[in-house]
Every structure is written in C-alpha cells, then in structure tokens.
BAFI-3210 file (N, C-alpha, C; in Angstrom, 3 decimals, decimal comma, padded with zeros to 6 digits):
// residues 115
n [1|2|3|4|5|6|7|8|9|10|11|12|13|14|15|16|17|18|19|20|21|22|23|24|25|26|27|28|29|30|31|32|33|34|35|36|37|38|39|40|41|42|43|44|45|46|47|48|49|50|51|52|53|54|55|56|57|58|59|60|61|62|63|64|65|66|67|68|69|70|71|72|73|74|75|76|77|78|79|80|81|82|83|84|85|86|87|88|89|90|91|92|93|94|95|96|97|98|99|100|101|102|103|104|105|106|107|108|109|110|111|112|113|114|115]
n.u [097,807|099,250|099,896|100,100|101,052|100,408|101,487|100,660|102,675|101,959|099,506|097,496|095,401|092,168|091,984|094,566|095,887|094,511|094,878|097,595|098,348|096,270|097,917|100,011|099,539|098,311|099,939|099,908|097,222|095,854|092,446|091,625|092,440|091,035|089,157|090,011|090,985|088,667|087,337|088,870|089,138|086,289|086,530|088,437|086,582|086,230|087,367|089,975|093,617|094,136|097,322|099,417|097,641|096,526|096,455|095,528|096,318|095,212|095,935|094,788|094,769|093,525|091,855|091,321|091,810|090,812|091,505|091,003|093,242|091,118|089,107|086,239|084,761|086,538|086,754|086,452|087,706|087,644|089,919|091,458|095,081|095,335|096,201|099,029|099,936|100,121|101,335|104,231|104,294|105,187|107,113|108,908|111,052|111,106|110,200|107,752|108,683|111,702|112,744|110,606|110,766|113,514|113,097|111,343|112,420|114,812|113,262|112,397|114,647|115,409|113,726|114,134|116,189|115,949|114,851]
n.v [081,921|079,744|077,156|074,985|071,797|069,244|066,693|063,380|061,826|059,960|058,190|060,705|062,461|065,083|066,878|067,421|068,417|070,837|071,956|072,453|073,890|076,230|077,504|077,795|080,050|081,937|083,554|085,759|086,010|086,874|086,093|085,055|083,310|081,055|080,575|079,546|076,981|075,975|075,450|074,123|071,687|071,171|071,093|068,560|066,265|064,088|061,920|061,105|062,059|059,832|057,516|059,018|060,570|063,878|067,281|070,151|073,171|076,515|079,519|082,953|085,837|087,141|084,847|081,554|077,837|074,738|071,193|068,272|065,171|063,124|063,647|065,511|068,258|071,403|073,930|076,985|080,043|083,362|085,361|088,048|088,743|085,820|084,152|084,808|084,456|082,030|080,648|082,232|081,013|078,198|079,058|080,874|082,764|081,761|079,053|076,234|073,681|073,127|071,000|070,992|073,491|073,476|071,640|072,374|074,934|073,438|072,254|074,351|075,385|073,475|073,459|075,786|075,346|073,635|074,862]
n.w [066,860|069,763|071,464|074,024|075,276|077,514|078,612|080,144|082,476|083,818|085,510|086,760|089,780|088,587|090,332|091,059|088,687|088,343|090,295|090,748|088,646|089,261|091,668|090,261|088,709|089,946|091,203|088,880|087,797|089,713|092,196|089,619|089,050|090,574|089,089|086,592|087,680|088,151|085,170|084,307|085,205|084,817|082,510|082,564|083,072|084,568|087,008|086,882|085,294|082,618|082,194|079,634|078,800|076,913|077,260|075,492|074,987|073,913|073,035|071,761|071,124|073,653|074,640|075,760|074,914|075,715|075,437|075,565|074,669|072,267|073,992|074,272|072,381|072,449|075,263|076,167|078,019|079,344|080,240|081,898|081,031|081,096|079,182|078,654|080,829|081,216|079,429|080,487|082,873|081,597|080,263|081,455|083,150|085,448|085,330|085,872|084,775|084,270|082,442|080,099|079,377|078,498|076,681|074,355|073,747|072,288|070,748|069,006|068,315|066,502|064,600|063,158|062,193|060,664|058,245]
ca.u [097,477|099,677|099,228|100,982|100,726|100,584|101,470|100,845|103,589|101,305|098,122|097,058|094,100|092,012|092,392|095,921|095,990|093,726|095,568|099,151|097,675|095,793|099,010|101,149|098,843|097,825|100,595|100,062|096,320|095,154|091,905|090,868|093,362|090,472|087,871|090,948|091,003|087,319|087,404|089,845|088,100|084,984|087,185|088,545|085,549|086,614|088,353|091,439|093,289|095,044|098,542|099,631|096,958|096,886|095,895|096,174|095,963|095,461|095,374|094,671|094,634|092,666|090,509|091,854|090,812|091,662|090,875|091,863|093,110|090,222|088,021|085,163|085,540|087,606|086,394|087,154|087,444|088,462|090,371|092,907|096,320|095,333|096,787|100,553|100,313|099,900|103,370|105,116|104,348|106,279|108,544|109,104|112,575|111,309|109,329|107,731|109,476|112,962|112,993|109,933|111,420|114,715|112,787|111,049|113,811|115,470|112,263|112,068|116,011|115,663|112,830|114,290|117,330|115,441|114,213]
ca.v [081,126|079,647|076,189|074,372|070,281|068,680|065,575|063,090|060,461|058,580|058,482|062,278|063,065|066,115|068,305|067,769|069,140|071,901|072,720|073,310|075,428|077,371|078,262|078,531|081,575|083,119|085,434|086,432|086,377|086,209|085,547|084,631|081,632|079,951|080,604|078,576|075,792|075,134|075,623|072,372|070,350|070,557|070,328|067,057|066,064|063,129|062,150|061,198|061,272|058,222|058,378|059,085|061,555|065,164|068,429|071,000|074,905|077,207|081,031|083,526|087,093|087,038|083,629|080,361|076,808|073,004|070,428|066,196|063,802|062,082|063,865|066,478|068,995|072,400|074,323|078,188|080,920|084,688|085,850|089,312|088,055|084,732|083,366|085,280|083,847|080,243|080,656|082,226|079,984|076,962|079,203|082,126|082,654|080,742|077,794|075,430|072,552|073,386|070,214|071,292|074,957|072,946|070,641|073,863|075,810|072,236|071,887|075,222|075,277|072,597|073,666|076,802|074,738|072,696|075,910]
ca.w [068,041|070,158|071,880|074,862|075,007|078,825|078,170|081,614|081,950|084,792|085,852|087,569|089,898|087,746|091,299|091,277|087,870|088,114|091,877|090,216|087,247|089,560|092,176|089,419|088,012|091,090|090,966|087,495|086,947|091,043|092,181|088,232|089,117|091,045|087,444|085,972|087,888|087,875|084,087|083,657|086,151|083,936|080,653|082,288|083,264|085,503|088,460|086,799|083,583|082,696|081,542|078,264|078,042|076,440|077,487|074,858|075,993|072,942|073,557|070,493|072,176|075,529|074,292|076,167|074,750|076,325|075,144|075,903|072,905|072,212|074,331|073,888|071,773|073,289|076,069|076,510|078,711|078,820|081,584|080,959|081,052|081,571|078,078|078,613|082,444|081,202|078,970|081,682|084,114|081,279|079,193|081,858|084,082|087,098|084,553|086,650|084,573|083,413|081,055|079,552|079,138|077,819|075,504|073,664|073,278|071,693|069,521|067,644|067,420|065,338|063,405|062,909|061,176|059,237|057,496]
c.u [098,734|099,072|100,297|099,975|101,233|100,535|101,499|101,864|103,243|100,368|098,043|095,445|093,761|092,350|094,051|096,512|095,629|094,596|096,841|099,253|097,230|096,956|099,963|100,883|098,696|098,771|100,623|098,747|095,732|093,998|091,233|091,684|092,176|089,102|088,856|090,414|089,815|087,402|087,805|089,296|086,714|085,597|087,699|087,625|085,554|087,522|089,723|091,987|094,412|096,760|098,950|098,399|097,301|096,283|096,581|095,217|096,568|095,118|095,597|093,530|094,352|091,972|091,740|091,025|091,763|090,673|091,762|092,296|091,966|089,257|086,576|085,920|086,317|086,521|086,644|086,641|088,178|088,906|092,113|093,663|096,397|096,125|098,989|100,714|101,067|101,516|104,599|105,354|105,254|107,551|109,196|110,460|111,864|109,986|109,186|107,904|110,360|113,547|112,390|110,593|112,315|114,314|112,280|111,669|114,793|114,391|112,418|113,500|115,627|114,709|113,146|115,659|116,979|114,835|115,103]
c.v [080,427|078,457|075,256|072,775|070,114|067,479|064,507|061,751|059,268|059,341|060,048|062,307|064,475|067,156|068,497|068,518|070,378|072,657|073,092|074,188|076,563|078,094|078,626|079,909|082,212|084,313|086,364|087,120|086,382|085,689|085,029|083,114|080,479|079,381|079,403|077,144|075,202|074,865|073,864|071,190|070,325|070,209|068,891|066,473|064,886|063,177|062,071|061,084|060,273|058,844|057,741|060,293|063,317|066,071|069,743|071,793|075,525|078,456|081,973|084,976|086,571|085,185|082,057|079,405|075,855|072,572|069,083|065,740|063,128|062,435|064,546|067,217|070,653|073,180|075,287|079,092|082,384|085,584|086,490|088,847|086,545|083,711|084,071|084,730|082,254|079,965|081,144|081,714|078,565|077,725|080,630|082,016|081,561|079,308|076,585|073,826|073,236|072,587|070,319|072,421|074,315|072,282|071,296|074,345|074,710|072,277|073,005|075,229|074,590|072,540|074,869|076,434|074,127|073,804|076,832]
c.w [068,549|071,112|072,684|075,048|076,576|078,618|079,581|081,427|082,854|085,011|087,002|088,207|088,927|088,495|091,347|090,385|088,057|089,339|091,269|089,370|087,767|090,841|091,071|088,657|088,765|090,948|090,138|087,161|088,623|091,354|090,757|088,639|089,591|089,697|086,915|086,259|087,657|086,660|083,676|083,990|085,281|083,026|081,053|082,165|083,681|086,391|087,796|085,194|083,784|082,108|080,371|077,729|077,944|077,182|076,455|075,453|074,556|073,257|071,609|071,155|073,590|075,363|074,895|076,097|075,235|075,733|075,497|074,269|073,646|073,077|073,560|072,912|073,018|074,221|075,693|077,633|078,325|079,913|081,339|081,888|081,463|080,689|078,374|080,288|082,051|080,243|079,648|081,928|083,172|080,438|079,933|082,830|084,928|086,366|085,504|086,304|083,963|082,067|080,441|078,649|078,328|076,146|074,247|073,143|072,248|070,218|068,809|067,523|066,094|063,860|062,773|061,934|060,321|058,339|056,361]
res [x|x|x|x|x|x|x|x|x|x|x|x|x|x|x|x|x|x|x|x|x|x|x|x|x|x|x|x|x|x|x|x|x|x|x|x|x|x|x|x|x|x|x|x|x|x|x|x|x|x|x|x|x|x|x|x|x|x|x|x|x|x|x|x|x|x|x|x|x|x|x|x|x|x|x|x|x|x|x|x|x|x|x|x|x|x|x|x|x|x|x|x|x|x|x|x|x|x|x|x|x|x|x|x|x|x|x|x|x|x|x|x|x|x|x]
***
C-alpha cells in the first residue's frame, strides 16, 4: 500500500479541496475525476476543514481509501488508474506542489540512510 498525507496549513473550504483533486486528475483519470471529487466531499463531510487537519489517501492496486485524523473511519472507491493518477499528480514531472515533491524525495533519502 502506498499512502499520501494532505496536510492543511489553514483553514480550506471541502469544494476547494475536492475542486483541485478533481482538475488535477481530469487529465489522467477524466470524467471519473468528477466520481473523485464527490467521493471526498462526503469523506469530509463538512463545509470546511480546519487547519492542521489530515487527509490521508491510501491506494493498494485499483482500491482508493481517505480518511481525516480523527475523523470517521476510511472511505473507498475504485476507479482504473485512479490510485497511479493521485501520485502523479504530487510526485509526477509537472507535481502540483514542487515542495511537496522536494520534501518526499528529502524524506525517503534520509530513510534510506538511516538503513
């Protein structure tokens, strides 16, 4: 499995979330991008999340789960290529954060030295 952490560093509407997840996939996974977004918007399951909160995204083959810290338990869905879209879209050439992408590539270095 394989599991990406969204960590918010200020308060986020849930559409604003769910709206950048679902353009940032469209090109990868297309109309399944709009299954996405709904998907999150129920897994938040409010208008907004506060900040400091989590969003973990676990994929294990085709099977995609979210879940909040401290929320519900995980959600899933199953939408082909929807789990290799969602790592693209943060660890792929055109990564729609580069310090994210940076900070990754920093983290397993170093776990890969401590080994």
């Amino acid at each position: 499995a394989r599991t990406v952490l969204l960590r918010f560093q200020r308060s986020v509407a849930a559409s604003d979330i769910s709206d950048a997840l679902g353009e940032a996939l469209k090109p990868k996974v297309g109309a399944a991008s709009d299954e996405f977004q709904k998907f999150i918007l129920d897994m938040v399951g409010s208008d907004r999340l506060e900040k400091g909160s989590d969003i973990y995204i676990t994929c294990k083959g085709e099977m995609l789960s979210a879940s909040l810290t401290g929320g519900n338990d995980s959600s899933s869905i199953r939408i082909k290529g929807l789990c290799s879209a969602v790592f693209e879209v943060y660890l792929g050439d055109k990564a729609v954060s580069p310090q994210a992408k940076k900070g990754f590539a920093e983290g397993v270095a170093t776990l890969m030295a401590s080994e």
